[in-house]
C-alpha positions as CSV (number, residue, x, y, z in Angstrom):
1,X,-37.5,-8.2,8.4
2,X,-33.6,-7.9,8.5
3,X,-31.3,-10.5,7.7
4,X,-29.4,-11.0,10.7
5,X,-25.3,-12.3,10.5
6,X,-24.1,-13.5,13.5
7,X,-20.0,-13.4,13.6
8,X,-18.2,-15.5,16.5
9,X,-15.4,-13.4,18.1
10,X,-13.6,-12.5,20.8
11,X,-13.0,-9.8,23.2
12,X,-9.9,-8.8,21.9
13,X,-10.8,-9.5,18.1
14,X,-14.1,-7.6,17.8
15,X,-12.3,-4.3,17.4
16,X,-10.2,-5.4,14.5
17,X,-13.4,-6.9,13.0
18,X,-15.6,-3.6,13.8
19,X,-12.9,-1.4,12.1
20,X,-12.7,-3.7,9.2
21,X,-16.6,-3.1,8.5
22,X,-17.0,0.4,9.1
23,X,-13.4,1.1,7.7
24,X,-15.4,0.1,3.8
25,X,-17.6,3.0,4.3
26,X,-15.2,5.9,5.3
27,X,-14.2,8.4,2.3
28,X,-10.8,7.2,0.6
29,X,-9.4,10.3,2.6
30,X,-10.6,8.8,5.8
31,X,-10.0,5.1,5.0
32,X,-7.8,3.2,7.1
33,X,-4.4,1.4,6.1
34,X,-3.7,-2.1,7.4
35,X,-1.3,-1.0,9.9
36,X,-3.5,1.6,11.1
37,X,-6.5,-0.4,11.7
38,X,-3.6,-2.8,14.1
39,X,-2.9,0.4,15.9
40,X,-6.2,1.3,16.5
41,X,-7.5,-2.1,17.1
42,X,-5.1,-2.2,20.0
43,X,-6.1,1.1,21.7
44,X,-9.9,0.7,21.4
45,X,-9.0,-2.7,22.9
46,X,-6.9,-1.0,26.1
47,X,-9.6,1.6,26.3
48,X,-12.9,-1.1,26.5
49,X,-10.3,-2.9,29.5
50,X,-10.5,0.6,31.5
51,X,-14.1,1.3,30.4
52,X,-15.2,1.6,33.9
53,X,-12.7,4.7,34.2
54,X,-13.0,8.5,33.3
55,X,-12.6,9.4,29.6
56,X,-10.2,11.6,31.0
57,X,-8.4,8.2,32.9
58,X,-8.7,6.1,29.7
59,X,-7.1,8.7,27.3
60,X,-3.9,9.3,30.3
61,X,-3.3,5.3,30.2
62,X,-3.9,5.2,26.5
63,X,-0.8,8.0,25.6
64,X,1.5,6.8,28.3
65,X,4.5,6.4,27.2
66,X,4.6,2.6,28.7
67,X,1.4,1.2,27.1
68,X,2.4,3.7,23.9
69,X,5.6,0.8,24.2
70,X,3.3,-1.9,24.7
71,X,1.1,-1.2,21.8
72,X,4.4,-0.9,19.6
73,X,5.7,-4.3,21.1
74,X,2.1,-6.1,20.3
75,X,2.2,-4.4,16.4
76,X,4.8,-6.7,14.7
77,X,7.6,-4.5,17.0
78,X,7.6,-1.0,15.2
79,X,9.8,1.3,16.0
80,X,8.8,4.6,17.9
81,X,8.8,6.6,14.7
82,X,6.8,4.5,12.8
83,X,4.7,4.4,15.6
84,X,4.0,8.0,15.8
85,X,3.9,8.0,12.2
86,X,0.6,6.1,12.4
87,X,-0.5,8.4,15.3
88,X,-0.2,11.3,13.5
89,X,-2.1,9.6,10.4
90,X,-5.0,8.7,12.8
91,X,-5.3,12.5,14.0
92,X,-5.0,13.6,10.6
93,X,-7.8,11.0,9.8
94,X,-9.7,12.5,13.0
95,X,-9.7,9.0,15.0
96,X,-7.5,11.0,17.5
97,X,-7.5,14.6,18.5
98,X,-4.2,15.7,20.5
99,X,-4.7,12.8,23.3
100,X,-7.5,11.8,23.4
101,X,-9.2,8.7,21.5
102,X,-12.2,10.2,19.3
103,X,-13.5,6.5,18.0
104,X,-15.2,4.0,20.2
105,X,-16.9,0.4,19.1
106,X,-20.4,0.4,20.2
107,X,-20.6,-2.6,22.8
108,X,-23.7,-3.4,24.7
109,X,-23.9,-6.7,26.7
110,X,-21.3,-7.9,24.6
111,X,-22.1,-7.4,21.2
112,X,-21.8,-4.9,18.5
113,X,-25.3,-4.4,16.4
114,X,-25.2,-2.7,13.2
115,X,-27.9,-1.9,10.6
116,X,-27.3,-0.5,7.4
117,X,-29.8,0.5,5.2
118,X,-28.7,1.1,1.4
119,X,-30.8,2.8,-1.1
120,X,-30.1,2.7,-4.8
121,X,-31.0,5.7,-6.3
């Protein structure tokens, strides 16, 4: 029987928490930095708010240059560079391709359920 551990969260926090977990079993290559897991956090966040939108909507709102500002604003105030910077990491990383978001946190009613299964070998 699997050990089940429940974690308390919030709407908003659940996509920093999610990223935190999977983020351990990416490649080092993939791996995510602190600051990019706070940029992410934020746009998987806008994009579960305008879930009940096109994938095509979502990704237009989410690369606007006004929630682009927002998202800057809400992440300690970076600047536009650095900003793009970490955009350009999270392509490179293959979390975004050209404008459009290719990550999403696996919600259903409300929570995230994840199973691993390790094997020693």
């Amino acid at each position: 029987m699997p050990k089940v551990i429940p974690i308390n969260t919030t709407e908003e926090l659940i996509f920093k928490q999610y990223l935190i977990i999977v983020n351990g079993l990416f490649s080092s290559e993939k791996r995510l930095t602190d600051f990019e897991i706070e940029i992410l956090e934020k746009m998987l966040y806008i994009d579960y708010i305008y879930r009940h939108l096109t994938k095509e909507q979502r990704d237009k709102i989410l690369f606007n240059k006004i929630t682009k500002q927002k998202i800057r604003e809400e992440v300690y105030g970076i600047s536009e560079q650095s900003f793009n910077n970490a955009i350009s990491k999270l392509r490179k990383k293959g979390m975004i391709v050209g404008n459009s978001l290719r990550v999403g946190v696996p919600i259903k009613d409300g929570k995230i359920e994840l199973t691993f299964k390790l094997e020693i070998k």
